[in-house]
Structure formats: structure tokens, C-alpha cells
C-alpha positions as CSV (number, residue, x, y, z in Angstrom):
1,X,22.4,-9.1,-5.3
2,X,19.0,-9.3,-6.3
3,X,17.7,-7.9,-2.6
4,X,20.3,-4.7,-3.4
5,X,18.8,-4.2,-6.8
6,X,15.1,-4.0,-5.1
7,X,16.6,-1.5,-2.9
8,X,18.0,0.9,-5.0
9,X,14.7,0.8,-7.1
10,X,13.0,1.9,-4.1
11,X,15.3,4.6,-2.7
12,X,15.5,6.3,-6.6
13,X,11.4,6.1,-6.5
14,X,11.5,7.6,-3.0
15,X,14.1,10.2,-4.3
16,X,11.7,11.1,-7.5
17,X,9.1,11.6,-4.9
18,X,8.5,15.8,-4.0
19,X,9.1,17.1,-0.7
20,X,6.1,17.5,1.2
21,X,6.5,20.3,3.4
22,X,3.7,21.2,5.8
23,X,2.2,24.6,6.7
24,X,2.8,26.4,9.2
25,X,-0.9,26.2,10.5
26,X,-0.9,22.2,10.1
27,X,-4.5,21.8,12.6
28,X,-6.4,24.0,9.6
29,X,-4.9,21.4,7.3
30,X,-5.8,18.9,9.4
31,X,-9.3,19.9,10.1
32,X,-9.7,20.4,6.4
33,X,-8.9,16.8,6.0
34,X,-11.5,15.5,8.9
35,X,-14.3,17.7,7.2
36,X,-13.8,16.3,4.2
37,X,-13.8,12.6,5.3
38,X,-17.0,13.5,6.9
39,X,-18.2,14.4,3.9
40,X,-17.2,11.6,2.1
41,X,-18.6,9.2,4.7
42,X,-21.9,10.5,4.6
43,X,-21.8,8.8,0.5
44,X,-20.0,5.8,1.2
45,X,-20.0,4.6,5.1
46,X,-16.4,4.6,5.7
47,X,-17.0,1.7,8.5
48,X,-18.0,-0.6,6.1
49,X,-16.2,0.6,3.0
50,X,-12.1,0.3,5.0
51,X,-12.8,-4.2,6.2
52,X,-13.9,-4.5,2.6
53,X,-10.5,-3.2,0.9
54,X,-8.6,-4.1,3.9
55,X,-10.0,-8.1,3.0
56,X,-9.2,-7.3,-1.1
57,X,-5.7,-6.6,-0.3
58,X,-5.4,-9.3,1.8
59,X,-6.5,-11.7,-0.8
60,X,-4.5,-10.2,-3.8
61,X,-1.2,-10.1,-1.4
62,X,-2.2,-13.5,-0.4
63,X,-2.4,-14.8,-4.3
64,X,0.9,-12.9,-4.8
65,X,2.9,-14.3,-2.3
66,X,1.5,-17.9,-2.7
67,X,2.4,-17.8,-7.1
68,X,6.0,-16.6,-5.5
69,X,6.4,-19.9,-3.2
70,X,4.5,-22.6,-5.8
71,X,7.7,-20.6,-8.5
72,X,10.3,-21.5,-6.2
73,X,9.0,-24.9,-5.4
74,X,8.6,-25.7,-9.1
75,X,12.3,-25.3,-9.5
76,X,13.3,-27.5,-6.6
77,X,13.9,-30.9,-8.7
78,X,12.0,-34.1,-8.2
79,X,9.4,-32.0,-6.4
80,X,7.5,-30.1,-8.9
């Protein structure tokens, strides 16, 4: 029940969502989108910038799940 609930949250925020449509000339779009990574790596070097918030959302999901288990095992009696 609770598993359904989760999933009809997510398939009425995916419904909100707009339709992205993409243009007909998609490789401008796409070379658009390298320039401007290029640009932005030359301010904050991308190479060291992606382990850094890759490791920070490891940790936080880390934290997350871990509160989630130490919940359940608190209401398993005589263990807690």
C-alpha cells in the first residue's frame, strides 16, 4: 500500500513535468551544450569538481538510508 502511494506521487510529478521536445537540428543544441561546459570548466575544473559531489551524495544517501534501518530496528521489540 505504502509502495503504491510512492508510485503514484512519482508518476503525477512526472506527469506535471513539460514535454521536452528537441529541435530539429539537435548537434547545434548539442554543441551549444559542450561549449558551454568548456566554458564553465575553465572556472571550476570539472575533473575535480564531479568525485567531490559524487562523494557528498554518497554520504547524504548513506545517512539517509542508515536513519531508515536504525527506525525500523527501533520498533523491533526487545532490540532497540
Amino acid at each position: 500500500m505504502i509502495s503504491e502511494g510512492i508510485i503514484a506521487i512519482f508518476k503525477g510529478i512526472l506527469n506535471s513535468l513539460p514535454v521536452i521536445s528537441l529541435t530539429e537540428d539537435f548537434s547545434s543544441a548539442l554543441d551549444y551544450l559542450r561549449n558551454a561546459v568548456g566554458y564553465i570548466n575553465l572556472f571550476f575544473p570539472l575533473g575535480r569538481l564531479f568525485p567531490i559531489v559524487f562523494l557528498l551524495i554518497t554520504v547524504r544517501n548513506f545517512n539517509v538510508v542508515m536513519a531508515v534501518v536504525n527506525w525500523i530496528i527501533r520498533l523491533i521489540p526487545f532490540v532497540g
